[in-house]
PDB file of N, H, CA, C and O in Angstrom:
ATOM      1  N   UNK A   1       8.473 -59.885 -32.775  1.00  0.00           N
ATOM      2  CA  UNK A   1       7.670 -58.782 -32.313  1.00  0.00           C
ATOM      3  C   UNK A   1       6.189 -59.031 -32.602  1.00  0.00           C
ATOM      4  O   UNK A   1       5.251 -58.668 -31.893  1.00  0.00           O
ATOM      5  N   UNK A   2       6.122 -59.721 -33.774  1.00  0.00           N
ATOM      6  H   UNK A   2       6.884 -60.016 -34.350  1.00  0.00           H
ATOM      7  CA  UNK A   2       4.664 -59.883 -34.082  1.00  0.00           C
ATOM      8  C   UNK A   2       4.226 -61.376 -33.769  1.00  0.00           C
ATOM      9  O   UNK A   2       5.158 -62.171 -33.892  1.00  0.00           O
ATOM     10  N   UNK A   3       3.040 -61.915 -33.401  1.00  0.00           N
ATOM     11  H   UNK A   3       2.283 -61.269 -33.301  1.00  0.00           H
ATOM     12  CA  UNK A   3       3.027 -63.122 -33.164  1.00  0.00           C
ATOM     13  C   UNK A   3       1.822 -63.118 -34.550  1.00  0.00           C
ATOM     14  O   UNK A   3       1.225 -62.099 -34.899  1.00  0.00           O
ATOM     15  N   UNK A   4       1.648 -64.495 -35.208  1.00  0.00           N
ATOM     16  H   UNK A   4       2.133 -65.323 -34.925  1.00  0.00           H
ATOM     17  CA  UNK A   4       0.865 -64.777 -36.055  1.00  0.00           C
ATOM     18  C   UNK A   4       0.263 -64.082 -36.807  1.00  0.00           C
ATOM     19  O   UNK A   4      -0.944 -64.315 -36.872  1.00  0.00           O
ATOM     20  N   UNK A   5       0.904 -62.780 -37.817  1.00  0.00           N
ATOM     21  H   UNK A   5       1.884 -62.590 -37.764  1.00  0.00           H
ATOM     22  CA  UNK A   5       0.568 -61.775 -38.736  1.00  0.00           C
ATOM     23  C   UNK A   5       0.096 -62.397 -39.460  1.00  0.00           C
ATOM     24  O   UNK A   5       0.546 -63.532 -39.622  1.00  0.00           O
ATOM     25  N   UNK A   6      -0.829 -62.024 -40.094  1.00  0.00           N
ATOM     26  H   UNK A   6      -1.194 -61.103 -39.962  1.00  0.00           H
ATOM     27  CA  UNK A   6      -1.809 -62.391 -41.200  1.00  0.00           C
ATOM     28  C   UNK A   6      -1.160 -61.931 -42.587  1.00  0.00           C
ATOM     29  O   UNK A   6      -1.172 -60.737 -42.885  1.00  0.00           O
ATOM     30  N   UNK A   7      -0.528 -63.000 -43.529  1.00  0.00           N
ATOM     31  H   UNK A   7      -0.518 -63.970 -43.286  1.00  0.00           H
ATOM     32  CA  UNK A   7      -0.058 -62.849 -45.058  1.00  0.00           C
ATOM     33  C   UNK A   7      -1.513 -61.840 -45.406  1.00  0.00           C
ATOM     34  O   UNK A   7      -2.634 -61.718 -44.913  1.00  0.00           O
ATOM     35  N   UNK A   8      -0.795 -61.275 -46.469  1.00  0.00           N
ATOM     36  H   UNK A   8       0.116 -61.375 -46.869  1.00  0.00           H
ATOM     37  CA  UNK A   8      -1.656 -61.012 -47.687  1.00  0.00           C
ATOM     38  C   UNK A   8      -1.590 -62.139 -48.995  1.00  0.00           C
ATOM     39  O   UNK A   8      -0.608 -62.858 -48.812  1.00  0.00           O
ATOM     40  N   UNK A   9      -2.140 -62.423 -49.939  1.00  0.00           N
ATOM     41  H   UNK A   9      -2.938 -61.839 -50.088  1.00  0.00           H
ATOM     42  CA  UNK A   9      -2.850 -63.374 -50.416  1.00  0.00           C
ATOM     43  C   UNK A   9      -1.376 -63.762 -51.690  1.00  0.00           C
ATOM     44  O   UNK A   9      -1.020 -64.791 -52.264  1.00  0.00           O
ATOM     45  N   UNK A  10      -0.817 -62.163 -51.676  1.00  0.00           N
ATOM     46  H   UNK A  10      -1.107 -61.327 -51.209  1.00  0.00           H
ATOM     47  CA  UNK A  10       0.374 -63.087 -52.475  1.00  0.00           C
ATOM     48  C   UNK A  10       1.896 -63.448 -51.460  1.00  0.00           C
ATOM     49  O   UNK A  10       3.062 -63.632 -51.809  1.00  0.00           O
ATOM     50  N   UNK A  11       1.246 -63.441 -50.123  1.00  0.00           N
ATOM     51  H   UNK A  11       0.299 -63.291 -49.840  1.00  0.00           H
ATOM     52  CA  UNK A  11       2.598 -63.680 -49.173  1.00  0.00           C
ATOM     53  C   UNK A  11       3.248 -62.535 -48.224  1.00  0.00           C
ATOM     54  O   UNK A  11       3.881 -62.733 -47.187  1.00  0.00           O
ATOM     55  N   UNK A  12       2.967 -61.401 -48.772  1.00  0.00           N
ATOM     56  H   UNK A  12       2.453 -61.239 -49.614  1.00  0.00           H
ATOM     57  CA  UNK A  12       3.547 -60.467 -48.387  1.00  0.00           C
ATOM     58  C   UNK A  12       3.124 -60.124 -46.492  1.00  0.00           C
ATOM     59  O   UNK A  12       2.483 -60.770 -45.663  1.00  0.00           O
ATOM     60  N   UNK A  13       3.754 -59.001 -46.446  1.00  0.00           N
ATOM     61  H   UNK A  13       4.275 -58.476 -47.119  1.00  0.00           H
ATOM     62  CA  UNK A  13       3.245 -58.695 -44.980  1.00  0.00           C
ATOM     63  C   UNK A  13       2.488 -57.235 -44.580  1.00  0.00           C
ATOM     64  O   UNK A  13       3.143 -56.291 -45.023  1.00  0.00           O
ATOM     65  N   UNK A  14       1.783 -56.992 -44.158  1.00  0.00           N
ATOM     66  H   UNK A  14       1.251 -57.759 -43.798  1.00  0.00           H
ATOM     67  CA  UNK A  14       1.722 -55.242 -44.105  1.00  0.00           C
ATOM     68  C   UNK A  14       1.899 -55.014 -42.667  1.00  0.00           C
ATOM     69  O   UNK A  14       1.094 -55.386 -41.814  1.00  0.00           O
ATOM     70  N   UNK A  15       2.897 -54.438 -42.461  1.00  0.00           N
ATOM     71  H   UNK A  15       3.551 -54.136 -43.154  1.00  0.00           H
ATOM     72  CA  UNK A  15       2.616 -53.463 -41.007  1.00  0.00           C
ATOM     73  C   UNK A  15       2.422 -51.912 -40.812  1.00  0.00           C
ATOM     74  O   UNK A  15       2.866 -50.923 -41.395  1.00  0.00           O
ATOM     75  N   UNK A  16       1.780 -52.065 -40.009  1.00  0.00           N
ATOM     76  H   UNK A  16       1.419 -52.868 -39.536  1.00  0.00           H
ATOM     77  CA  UNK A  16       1.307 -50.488 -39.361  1.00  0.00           C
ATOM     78  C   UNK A  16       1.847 -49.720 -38.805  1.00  0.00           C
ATOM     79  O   UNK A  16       2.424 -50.128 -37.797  1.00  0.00           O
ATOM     80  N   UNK A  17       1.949 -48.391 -39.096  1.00  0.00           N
ATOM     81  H   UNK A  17       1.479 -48.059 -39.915  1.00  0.00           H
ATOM     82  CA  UNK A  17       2.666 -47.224 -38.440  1.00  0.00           C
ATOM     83  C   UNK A  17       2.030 -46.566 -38.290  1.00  0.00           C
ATOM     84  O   UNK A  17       1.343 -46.293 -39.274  1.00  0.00           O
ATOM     85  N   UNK A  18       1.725 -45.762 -36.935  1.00  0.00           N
ATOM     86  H   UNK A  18       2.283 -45.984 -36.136  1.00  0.00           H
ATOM     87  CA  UNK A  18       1.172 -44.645 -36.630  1.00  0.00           C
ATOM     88  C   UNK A  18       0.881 -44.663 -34.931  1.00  0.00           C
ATOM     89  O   UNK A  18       1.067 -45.741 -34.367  1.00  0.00           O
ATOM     90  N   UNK A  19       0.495 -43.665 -34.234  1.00  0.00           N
ATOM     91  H   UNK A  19       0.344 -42.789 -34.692  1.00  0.00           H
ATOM     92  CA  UNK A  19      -0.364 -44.276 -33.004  1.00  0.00           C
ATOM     93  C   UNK A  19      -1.792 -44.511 -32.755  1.00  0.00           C
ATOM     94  O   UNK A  19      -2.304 -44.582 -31.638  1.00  0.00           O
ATOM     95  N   UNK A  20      -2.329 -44.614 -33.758  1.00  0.00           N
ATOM     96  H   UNK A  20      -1.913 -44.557 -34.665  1.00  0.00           H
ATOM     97  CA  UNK A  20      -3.573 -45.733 -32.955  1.00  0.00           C
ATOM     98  C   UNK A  20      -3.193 -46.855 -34.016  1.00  0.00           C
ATOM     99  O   UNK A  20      -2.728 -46.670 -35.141  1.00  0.00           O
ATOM    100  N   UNK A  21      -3.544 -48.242 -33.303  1.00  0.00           N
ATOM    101  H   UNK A  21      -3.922 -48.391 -32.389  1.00  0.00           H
ATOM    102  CA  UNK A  21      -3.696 -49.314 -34.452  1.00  0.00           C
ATOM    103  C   UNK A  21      -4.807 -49.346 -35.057  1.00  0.00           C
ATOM    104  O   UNK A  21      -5.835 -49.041 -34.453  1.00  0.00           O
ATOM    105  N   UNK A  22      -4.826 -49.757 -36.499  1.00  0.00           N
ATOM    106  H   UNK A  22      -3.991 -50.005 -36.990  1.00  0.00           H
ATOM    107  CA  UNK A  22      -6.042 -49.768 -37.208  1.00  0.00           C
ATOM    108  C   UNK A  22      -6.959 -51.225 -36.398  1.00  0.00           C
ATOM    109  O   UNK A  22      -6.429 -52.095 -35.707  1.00  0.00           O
ATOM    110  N   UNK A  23      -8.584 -51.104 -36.795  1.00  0.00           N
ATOM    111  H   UNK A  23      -9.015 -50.397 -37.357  1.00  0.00           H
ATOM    112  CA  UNK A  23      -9.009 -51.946 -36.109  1.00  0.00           C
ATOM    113  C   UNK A  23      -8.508 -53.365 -36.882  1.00  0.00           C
ATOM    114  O   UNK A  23      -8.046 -53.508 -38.014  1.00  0.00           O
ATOM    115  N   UNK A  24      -8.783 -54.360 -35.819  1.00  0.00           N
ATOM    116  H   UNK A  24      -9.158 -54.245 -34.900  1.00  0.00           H
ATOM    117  CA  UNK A  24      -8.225 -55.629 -36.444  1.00  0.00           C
ATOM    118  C   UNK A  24      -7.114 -56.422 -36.545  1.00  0.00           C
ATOM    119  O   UNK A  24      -6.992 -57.621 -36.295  1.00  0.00           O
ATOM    120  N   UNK A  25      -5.833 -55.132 -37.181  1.00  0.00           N
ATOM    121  H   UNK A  25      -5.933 -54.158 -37.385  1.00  0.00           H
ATOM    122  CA  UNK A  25      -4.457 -55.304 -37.272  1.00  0.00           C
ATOM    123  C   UNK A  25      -3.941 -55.056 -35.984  1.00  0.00           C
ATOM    124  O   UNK A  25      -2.711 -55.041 -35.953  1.00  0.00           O
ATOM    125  N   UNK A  26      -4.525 -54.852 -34.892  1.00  0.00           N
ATOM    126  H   UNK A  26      -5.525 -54.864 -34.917  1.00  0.00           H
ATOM    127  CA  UNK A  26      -3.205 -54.206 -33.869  1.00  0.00           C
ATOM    128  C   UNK A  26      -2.159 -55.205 -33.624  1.00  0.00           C
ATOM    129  O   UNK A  26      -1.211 -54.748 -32.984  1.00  0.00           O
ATOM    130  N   UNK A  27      -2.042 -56.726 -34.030  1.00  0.00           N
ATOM    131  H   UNK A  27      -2.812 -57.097 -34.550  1.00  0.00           H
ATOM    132  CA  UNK A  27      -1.127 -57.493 -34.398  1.00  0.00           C
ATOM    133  C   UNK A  27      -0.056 -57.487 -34.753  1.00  0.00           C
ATOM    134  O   UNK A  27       0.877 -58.242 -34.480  1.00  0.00           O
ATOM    135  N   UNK A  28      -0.164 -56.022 -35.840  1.00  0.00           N
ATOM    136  H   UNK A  28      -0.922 -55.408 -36.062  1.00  0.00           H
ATOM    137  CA  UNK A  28       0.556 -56.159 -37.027  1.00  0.00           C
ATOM    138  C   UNK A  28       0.971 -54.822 -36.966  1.00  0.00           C
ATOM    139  O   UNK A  28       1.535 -54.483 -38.007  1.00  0.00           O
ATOM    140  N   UNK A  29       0.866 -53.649 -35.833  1.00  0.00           N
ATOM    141  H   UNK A  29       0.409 -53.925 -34.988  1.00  0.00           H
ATOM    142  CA  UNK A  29       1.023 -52.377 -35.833  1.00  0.00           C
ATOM    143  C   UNK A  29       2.182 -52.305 -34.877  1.00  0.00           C
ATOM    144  O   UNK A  29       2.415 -53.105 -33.970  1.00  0.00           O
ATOM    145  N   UNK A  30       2.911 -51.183 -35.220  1.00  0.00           N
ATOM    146  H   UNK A  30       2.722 -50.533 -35.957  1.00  0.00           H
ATOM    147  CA  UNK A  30       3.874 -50.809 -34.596  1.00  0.00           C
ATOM    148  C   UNK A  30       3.694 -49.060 -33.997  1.00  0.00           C
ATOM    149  O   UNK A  30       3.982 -48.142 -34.765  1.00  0.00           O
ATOM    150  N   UNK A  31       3.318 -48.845 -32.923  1.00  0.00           N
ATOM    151  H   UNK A  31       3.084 -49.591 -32.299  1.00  0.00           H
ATOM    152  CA  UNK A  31       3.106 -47.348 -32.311  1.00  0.00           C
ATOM    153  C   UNK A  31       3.956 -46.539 -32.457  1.00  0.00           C
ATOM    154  O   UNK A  31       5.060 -46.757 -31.957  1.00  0.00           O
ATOM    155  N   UNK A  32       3.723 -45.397 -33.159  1.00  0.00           N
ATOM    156  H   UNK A  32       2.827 -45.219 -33.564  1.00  0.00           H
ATOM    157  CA  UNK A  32       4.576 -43.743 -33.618  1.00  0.00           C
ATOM    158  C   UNK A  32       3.741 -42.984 -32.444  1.00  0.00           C
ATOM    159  O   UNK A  32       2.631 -43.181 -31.949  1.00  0.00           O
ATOM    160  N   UNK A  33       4.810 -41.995 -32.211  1.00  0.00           N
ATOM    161  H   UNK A  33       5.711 -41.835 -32.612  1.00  0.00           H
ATOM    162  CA  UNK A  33       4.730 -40.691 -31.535  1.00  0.00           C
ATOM    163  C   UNK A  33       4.342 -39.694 -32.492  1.00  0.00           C
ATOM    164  O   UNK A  33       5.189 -39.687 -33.385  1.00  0.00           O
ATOM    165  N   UNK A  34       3.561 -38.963 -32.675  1.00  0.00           N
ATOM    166  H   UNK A  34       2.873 -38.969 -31.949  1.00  0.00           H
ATOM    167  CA  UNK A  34       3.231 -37.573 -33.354  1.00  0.00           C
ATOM    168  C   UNK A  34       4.269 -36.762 -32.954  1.00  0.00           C
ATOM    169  O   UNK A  34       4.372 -36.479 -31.760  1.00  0.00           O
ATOM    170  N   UNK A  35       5.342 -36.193 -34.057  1.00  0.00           N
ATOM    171  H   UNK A  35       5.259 -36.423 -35.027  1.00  0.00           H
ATOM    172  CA  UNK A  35       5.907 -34.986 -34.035  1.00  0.00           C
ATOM    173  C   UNK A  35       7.702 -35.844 -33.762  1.00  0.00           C
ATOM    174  O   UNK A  35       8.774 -35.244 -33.694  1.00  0.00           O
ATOM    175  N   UNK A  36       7.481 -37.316 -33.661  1.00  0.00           N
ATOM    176  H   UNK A  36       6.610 -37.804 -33.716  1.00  0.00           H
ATOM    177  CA  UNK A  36       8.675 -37.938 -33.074  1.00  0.00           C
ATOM    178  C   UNK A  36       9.284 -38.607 -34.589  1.00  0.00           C
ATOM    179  O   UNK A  36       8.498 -39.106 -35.394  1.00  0.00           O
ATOM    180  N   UNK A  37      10.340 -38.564 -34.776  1.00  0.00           N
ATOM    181  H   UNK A  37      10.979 -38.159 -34.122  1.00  0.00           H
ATOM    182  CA  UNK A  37      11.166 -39.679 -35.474  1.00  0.00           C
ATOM    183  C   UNK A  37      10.724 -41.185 -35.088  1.00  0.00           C
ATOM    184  O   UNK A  37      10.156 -41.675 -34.112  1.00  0.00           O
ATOM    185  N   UNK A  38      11.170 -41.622 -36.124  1.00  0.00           N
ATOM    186  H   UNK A  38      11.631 -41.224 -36.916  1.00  0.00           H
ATOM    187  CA  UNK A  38      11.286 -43.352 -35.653  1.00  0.00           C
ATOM    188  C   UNK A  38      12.157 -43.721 -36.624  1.00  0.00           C
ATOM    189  O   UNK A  38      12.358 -42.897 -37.517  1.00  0.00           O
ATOM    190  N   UNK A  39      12.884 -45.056 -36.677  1.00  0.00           N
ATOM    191  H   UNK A  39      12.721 -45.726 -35.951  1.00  0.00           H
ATOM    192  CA  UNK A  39      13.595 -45.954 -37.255  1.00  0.00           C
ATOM    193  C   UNK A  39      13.604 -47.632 -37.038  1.00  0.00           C
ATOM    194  O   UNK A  39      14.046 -48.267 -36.080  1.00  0.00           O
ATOM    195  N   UNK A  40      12.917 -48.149 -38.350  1.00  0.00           N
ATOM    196  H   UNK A  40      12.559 -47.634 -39.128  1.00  0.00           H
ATOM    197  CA  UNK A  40      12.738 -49.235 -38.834  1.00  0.00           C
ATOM    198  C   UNK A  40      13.969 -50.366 -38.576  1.00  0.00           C
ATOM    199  O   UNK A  40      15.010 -50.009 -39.126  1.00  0.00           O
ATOM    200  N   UNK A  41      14.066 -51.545 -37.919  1.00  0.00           N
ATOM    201  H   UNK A  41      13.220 -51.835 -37.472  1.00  0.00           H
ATOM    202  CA  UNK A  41      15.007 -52.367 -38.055  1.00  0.00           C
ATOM    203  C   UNK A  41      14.420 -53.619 -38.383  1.00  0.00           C
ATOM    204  O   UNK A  41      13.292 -53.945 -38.014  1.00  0.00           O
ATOM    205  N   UNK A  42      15.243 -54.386 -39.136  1.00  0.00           N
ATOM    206  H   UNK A  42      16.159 -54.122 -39.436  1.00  0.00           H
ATOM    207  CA  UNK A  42      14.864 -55.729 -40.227  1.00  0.00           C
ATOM    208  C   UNK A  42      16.232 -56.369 -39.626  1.00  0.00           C
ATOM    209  O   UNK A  42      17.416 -56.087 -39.813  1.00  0.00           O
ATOM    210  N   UNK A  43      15.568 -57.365 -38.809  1.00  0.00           N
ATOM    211  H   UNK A  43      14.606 -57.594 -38.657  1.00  0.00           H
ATOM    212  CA  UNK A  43      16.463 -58.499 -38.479  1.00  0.00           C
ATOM    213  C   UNK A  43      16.016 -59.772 -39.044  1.00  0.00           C
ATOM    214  O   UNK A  43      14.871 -60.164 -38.817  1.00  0.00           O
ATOM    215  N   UNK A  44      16.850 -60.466 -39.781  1.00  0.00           N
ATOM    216  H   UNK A  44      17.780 -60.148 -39.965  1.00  0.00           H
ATOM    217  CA  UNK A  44      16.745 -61.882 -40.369  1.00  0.00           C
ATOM    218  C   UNK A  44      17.598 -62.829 -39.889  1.00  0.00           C
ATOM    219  O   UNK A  44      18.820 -62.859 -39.747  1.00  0.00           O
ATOM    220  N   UNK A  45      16.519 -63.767 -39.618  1.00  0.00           N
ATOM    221  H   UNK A  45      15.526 -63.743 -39.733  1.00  0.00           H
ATOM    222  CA  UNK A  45      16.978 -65.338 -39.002  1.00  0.00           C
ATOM    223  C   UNK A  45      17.217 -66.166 -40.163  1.00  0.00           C
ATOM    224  O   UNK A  45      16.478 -66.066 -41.143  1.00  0.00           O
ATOM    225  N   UNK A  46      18.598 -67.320 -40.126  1.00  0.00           N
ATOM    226  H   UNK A  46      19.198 -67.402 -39.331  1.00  0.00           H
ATOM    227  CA  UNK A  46      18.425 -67.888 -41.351  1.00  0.00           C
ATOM    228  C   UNK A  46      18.825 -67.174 -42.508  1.00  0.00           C
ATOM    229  O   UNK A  46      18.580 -67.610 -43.632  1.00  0.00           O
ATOM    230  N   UNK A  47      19.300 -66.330 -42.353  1.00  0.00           N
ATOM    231  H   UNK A  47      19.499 -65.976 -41.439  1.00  0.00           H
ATOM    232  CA  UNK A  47      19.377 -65.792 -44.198  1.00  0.00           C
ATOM    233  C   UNK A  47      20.250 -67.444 -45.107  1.00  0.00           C
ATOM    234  O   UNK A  47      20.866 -68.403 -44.643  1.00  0.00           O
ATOM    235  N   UNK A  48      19.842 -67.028 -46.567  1.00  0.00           N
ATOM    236  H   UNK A  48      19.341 -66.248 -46.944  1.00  0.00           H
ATOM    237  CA  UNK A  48      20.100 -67.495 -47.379  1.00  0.00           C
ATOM    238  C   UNK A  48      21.100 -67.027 -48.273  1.00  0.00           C
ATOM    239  O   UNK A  48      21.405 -65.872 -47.977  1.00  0.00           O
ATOM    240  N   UNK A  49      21.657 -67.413 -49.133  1.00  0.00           N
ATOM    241  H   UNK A  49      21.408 -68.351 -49.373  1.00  0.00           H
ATOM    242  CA  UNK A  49      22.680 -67.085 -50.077  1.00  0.00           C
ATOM    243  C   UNK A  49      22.329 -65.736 -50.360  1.00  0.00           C
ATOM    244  O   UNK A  49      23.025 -64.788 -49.997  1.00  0.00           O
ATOM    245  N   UNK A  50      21.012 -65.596 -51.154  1.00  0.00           N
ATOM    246  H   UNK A  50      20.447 -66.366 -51.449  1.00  0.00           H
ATOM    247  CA  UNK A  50      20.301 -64.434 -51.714  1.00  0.00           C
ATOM    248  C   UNK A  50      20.523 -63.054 -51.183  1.00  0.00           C
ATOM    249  O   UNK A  50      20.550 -62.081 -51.937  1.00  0.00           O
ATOM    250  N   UNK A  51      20.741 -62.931 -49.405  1.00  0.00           N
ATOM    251  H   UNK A  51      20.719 -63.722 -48.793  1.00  0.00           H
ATOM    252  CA  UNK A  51      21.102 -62.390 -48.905  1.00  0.00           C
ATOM    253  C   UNK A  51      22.104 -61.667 -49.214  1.00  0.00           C
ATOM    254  O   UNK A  51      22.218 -60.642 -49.887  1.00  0.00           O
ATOM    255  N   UNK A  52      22.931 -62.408 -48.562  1.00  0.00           N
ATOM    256  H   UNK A  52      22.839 -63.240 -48.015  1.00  0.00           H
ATOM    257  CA  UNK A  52      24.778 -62.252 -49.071  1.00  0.00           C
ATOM    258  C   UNK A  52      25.125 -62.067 -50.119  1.00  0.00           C
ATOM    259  O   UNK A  52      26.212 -61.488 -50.138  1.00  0.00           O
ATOM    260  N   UNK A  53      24.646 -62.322 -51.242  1.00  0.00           N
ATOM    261  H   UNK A  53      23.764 -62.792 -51.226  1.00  0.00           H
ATOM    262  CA  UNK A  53      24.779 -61.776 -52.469  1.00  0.00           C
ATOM    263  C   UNK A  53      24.567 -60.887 -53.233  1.00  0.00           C
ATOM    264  O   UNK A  53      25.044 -60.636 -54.340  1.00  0.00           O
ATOM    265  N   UNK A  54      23.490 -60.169 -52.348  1.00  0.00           N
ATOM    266  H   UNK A  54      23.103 -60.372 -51.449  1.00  0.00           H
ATOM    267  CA  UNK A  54      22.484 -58.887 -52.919  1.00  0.00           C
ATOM    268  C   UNK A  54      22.008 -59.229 -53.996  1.00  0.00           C
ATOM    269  O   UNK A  54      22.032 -58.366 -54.873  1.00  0.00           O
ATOM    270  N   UNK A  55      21.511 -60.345 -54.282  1.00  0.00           N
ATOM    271  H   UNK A  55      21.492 -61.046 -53.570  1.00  0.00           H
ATOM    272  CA  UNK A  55      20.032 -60.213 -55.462  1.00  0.00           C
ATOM    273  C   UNK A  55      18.961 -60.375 -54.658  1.00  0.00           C
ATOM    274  O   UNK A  55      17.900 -60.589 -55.244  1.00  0.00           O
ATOM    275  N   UNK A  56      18.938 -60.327 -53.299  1.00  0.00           N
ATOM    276  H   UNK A  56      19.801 -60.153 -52.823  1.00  0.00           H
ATOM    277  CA  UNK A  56      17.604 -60.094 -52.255  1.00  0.00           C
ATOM    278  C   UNK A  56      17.755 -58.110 -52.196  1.00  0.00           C
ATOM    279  O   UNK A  56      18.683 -57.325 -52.392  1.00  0.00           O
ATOM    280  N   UNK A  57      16.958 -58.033 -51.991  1.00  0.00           N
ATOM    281  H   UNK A  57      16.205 -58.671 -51.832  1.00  0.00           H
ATOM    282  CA  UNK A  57      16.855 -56.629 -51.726  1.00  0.00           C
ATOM    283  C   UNK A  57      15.586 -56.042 -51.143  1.00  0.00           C
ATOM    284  O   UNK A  57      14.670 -55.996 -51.965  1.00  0.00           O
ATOM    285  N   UNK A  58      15.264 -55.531 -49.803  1.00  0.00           N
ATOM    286  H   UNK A  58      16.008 -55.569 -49.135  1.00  0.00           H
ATOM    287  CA  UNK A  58      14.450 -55.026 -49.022  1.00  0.00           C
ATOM    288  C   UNK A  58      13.611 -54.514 -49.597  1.00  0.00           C
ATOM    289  O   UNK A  58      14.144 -54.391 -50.700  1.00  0.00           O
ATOM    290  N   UNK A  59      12.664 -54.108 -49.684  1.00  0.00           N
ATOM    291  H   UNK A  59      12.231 -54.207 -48.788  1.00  0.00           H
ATOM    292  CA  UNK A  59      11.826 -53.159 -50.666  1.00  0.00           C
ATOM    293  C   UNK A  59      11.938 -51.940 -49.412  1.00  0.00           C
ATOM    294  O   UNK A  59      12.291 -52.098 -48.243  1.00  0.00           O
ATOM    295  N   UNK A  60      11.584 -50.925 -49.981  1.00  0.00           N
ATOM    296  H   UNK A  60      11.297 -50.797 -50.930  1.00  0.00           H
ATOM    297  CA  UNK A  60      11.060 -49.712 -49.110  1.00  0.00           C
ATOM    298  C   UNK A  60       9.897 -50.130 -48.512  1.00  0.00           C
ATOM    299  O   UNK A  60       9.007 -50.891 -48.893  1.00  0.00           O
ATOM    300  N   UNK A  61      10.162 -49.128 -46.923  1.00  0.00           N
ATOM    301  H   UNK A  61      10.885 -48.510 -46.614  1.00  0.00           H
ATOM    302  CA  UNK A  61       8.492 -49.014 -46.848  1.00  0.00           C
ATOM    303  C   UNK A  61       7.235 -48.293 -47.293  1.00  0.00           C
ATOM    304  O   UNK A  61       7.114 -47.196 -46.747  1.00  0.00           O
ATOM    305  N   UNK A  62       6.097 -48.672 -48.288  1.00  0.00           N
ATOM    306  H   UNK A  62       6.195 -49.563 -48.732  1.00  0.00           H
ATOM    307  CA  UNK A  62       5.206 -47.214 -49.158  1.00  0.00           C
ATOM    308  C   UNK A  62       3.883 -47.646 -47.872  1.00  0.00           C
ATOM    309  O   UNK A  62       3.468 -48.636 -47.269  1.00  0.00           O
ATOM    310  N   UNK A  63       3.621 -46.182 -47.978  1.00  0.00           N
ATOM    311  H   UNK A  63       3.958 -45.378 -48.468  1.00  0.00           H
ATOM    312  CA  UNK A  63       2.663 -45.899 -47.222  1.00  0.00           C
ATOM    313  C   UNK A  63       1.254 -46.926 -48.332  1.00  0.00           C
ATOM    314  O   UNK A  63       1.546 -47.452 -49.406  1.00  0.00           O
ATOM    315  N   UNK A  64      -0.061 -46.972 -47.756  1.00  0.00           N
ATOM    316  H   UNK A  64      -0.297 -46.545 -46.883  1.00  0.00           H
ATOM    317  CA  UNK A  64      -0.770 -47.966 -48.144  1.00  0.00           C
ATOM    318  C   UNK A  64      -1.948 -46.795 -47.547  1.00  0.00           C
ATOM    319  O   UNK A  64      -2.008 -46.117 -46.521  1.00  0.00           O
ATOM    320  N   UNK A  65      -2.697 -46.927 -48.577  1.00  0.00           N
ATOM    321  H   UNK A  65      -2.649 -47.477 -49.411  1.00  0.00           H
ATOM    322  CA  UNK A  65      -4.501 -46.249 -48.273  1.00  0.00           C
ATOM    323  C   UNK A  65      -5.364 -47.001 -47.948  1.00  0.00           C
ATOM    324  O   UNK A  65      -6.506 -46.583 -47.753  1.00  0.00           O
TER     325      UNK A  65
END
């Protein structure tokens, strides 16, 4: 969905929720409806053992200021 997201400096990823994209990121944004539900899906290519084993574990998504 995203082509060439920009890491943050320890690896991580940030994406965007809302409807406007912030400037810069619209890369990395995903468009909400005001007043609408949405639901997040995490598809992984490749998983690893870590996976299947559950000592990987998703983090939540926290909102970011």
């Amino acid at each position: 969905m995203f082509e060439n997201p920009q890491p943050n400096a320890d690896g991580s990823f940030e994406i965007f929720y809302g409807p406007e994209a912030p400037e810069g990121k619209e890369n990395q944004w995903v468009k909400t409806i005001p007043g609408k539900g949405w639901f997040t899906w995490l598809r992984i290519y490749g998983p690893q053992e870590p996976i299947f084993d559950g000592t990987w574990v998703l983090s939540d998504i926290e909102r970011i200021e």
